[in-house]
N, C-alpha and C positions, 0 to 999 in steps of 0.2 A: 785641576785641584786648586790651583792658587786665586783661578778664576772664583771658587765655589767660594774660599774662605775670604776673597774680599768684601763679596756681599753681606757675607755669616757679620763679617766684622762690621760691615755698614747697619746690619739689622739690628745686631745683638741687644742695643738698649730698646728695642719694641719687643723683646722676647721678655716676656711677664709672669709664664713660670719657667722656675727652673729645671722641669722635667723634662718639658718640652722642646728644650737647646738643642738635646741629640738629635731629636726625628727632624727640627726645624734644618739643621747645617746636613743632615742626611737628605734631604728633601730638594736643597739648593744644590748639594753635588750630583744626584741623578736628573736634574734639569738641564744641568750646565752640559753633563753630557749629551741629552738627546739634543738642545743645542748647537753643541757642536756636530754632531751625527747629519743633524739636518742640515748643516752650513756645507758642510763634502757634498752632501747629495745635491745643493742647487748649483753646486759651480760646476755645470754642464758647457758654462761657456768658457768657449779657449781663446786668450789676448794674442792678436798677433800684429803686426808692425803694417800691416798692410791696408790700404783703404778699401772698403766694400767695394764689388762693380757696379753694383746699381746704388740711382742717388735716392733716396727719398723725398719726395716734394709732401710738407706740410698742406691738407686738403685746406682748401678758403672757400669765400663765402661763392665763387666763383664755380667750386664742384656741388653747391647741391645738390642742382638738378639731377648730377652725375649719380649721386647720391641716392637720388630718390628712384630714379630709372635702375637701379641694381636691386634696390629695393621690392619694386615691382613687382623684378623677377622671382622672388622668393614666396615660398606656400603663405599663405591667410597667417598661419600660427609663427611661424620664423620671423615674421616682417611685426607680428605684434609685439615678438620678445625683442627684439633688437632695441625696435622704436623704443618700446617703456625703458631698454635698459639705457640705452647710448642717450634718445633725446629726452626722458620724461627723468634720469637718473634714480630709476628704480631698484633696490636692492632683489634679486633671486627670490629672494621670500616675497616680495611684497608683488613681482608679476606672478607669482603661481598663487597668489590670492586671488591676486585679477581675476586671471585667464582660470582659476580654476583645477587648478593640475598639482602635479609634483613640482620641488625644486631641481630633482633630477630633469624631469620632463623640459623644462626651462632649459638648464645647461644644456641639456642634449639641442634643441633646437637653437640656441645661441651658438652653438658651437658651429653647426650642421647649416647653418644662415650665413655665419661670416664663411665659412670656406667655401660653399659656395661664391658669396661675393668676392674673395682674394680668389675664384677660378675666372670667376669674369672678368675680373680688371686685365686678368694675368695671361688671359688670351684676344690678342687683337682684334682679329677675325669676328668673334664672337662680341665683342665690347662696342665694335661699329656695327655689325647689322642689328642692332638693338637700338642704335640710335646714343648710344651713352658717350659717343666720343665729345672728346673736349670743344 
């Protein structure tokens, strides 16, 4: 609530008629709540005192190859969405123009692309007889 009416109070001299006040400061306090609603729902993550077990190593210009040989492995249509999205920085809409399809269509094979690729990295075995080791 006090969230809703400090904005009320930051807007109130752009509010031009005076009818309009109600629904306008009515408008900002059911915002602020789904707001808030949605701020609960993304803290999925838990702070703990502890360091990760594994390290992350930032990729360099050194893993492309790595890069491209994961790539490979992916169908015709996964390795197009990736490519346009990660190296062409294509927006969802603008590869399912490309390529033709949905934006769902897109998410689904973005999605369905990288987890494949976080399966290869993430099994040894599999990431050297492909030839992808470092």
């Amino acid at each position: 609530m006090q969230t809703a009416l400090e904005r009320a109070y930051v807007a109130w001299p752009r509010i031009k008629r005076r009818e309009a006040q109600e629904s306008y400061v009515r408008s900002i306090m059911t915002r602020a709540a789904i707001d808030r609603t949605r701020r609960r729902q993304r803290r999925g993550e838990v702070l703990t005192g502890e360091v990760p077990e594994t390290v992350t190593v930032p990729a360099g210009p050194e893993d492309r190859d790595a890069v491209w040989g994961l790539l490979a492995a992916l169908s015709p249509r996964q390795r197009a969405v990736l490519v346009l999205r990660y190296y062409e920085d294509q927006s969802e809409v603008q590869i399912a123009e490309t390529l033709g399809c949905s934006t769902g269509t897109v998410k689904a094979h973005a999605s369905r692309g990288v987890a494949l690729m976080r399966e290869l990295c993430a099994d040894p075995a599999t990431f050297h007889a492909t030839g992808l080791n470092r």
